[in-house]
MIDOSE-1310 file (N, C-alpha, C; in nm, 2 decimals, decimal comma, always signed):
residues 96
xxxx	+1,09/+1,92/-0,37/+1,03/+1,91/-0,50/+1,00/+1,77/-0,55; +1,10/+1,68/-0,51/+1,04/+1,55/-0,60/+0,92/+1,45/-0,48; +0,92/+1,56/-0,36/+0,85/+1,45/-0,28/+0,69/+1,39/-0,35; +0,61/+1,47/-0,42/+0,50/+1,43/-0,46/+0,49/+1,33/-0,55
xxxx	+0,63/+1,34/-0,64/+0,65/+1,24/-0,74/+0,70/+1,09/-0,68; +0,78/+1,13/-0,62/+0,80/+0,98/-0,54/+0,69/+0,89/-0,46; +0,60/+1,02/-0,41/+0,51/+0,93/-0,32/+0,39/+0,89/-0,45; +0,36/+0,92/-0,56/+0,29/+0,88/-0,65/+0,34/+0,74/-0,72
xxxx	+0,50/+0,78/-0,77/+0,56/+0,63/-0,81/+0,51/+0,49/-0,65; +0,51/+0,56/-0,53/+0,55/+0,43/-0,45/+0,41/+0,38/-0,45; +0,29/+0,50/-0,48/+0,12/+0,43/-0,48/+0,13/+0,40/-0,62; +0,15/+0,38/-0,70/+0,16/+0,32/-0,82/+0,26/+0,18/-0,83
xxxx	+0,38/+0,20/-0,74/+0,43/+0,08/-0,75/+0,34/-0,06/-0,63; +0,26/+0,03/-0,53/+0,17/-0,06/-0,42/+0,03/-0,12/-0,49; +0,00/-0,06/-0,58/-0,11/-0,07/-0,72/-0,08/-0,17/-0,76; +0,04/-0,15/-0,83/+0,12/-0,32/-0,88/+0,12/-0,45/-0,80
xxxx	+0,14/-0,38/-0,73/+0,23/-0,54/-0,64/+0,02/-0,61/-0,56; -0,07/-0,51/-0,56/-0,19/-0,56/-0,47/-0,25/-0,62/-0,61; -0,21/-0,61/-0,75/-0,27/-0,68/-0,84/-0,22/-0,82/-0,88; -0,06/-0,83/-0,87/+0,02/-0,90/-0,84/-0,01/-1,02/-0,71
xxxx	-0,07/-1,00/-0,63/-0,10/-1,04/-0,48/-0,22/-1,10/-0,57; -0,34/-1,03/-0,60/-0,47/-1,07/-0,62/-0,44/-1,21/-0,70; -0,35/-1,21/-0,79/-0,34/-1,32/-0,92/-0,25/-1,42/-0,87; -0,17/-1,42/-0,78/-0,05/-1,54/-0,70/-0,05/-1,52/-0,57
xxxx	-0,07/-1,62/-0,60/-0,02/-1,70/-0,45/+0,09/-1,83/-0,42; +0,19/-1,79/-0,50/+0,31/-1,84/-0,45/+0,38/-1,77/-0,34; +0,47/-1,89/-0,27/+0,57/-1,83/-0,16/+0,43/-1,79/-0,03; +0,51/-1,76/+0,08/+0,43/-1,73/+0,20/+0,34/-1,59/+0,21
xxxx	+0,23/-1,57/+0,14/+0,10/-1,46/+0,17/+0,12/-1,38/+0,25; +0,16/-1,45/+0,40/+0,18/-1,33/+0,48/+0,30/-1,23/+0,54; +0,43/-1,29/+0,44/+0,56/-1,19/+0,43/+0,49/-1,11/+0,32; +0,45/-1,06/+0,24/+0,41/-0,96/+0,15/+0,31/-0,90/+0,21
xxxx	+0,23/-0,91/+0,30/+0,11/-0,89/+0,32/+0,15/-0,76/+0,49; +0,22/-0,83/+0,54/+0,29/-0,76/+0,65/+0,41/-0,66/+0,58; +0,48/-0,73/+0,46/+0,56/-0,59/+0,45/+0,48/-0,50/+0,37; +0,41/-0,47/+0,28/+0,28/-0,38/+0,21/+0,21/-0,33/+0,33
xxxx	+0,19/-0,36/+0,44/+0,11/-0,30/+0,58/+0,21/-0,24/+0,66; +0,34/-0,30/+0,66/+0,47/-0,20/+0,73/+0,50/-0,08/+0,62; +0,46/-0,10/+0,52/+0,50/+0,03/+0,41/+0,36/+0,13/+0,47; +0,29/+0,12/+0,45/+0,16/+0,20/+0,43/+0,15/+0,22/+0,60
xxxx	+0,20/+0,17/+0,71/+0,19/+0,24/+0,83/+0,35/+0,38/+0,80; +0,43/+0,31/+0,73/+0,54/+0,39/+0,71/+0,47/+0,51/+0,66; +0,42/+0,51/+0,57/+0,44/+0,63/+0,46/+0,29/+0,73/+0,53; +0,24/+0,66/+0,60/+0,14/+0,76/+0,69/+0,22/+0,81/+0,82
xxxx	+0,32/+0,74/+0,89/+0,34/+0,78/+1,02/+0,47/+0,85/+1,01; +0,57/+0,84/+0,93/+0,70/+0,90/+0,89/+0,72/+1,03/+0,86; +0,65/+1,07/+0,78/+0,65/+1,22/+0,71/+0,65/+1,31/+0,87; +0,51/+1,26/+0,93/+0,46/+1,36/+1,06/+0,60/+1,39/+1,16
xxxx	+0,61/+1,24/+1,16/+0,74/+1,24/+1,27/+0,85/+1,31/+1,26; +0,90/+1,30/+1,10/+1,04/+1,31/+1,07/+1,04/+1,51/+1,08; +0,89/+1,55/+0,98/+0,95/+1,67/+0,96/+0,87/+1,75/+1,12; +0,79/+1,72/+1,19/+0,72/+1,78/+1,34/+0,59/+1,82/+1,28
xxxx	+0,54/+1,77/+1,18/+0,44/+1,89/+1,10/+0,34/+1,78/+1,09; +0,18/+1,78/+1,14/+0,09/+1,75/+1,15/+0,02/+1,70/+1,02; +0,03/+1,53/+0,99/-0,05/+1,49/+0,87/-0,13/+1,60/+0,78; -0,23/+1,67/+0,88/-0,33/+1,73/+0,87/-0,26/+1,86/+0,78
xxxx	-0,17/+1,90/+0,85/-0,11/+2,06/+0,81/-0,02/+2,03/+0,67; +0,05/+1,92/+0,65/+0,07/+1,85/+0,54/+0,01/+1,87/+0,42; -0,14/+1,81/+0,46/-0,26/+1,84/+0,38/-0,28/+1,96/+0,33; -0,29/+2,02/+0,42/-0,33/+2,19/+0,41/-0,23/+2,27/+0,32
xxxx	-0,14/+2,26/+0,37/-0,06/+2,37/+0,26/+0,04/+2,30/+0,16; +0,05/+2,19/+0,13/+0,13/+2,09/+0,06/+0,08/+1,96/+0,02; -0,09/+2,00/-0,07/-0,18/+1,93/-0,06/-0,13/+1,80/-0,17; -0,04/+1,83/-0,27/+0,02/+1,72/-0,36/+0,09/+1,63/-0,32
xxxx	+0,18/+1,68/-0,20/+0,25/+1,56/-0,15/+0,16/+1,49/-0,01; +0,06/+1,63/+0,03/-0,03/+1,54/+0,15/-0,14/+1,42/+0,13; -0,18/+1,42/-0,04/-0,25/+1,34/-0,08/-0,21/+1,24/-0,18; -0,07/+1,24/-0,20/-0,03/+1,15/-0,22/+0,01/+1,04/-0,15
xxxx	+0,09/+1,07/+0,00/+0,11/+0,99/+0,11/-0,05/+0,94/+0,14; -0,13/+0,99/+0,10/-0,29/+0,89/+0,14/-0,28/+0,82/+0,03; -0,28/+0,85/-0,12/-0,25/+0,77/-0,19/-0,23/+0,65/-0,19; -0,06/+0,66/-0,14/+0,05/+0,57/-0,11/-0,02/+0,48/-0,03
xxxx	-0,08/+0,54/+0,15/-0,10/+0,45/+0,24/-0,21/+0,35/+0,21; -0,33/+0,42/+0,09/-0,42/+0,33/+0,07/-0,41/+0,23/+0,00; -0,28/+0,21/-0,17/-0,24/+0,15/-0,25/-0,19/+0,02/-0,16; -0,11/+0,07/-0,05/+0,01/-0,04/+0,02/-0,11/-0,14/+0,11
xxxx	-0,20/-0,02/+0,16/-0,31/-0,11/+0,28/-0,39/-0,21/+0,16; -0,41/-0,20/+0,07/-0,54/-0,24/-0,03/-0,41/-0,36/-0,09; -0,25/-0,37/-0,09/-0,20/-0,43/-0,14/-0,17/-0,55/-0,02; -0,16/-0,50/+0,12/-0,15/-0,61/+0,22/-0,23/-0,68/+0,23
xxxx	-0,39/-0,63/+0,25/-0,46/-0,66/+0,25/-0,50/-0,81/+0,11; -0,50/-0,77/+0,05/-0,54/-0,89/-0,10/-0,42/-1,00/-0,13; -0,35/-0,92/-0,05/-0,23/-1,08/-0,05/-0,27/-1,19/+0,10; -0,40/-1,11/+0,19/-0,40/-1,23/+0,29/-0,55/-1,28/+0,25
xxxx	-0,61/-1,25/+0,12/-0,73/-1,32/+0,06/-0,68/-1,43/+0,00; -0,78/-1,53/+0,05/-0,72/-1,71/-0,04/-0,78/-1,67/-0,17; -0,73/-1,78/-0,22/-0,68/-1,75/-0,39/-0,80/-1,88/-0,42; -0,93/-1,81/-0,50/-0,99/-1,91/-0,56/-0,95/-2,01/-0,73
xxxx	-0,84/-1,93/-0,75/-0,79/-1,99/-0,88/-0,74/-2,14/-0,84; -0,79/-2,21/-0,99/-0,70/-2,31/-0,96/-0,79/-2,46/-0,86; -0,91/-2,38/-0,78/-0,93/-2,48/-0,69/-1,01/-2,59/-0,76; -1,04/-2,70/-0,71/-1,15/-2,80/-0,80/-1,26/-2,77/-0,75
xxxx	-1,35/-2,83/-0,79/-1,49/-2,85/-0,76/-1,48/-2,99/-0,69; -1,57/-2,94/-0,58/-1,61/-3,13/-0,55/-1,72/-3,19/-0,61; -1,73/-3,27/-0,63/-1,86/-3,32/-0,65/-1,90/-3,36/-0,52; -2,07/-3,33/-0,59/-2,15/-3,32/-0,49/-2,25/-3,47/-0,46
């Protein structure tokens, strides 16, 4: 029962953190960037494995929790992803 809810909180908590990413760039870029990309390989490849049931068939008969794990994987990939974009804030201008 709570699986759809949780996988909605974790693409809503991956939401956060890739907006969070977009705006800082403190600390090392690519420990957030690799754990956001270890979540979002998680939450696509775990469900299949754990329960023997095909992403796909997931989808099909359990379409709230199967489209939320896409959800999830796209929030977390879109969140790795923008934490390994350099950060134009902040920078100077040179003169030319």
């Amino acid at each position: 029962r709570w699986g759809p809810y949780a996988a909605t909180a974790l693409a809503l908590l991956g939401a956060v953190i890739a907006a969070v990413a977009a705006r800082s760039r403190r600390g090392p870029r690519w420990v957030l960037a690799a754990t956001a990309l270890a979540l979002a390989a998680a939450a696509w490849f775990a469900p299949p494995l754990l329960t023997g049931v095909p992403a796909r068939a997931i989808r099909l008969w359990a379409p709230d929790l199967g489209w939320s794990l896409v959800a999830v994987t796209v929030a977390w990939t879109l969140a790795g992803l923008l934490a390994l974009v350099p950060s134009r804030r902040g920078a100077r201008r040179q003169p030319a």
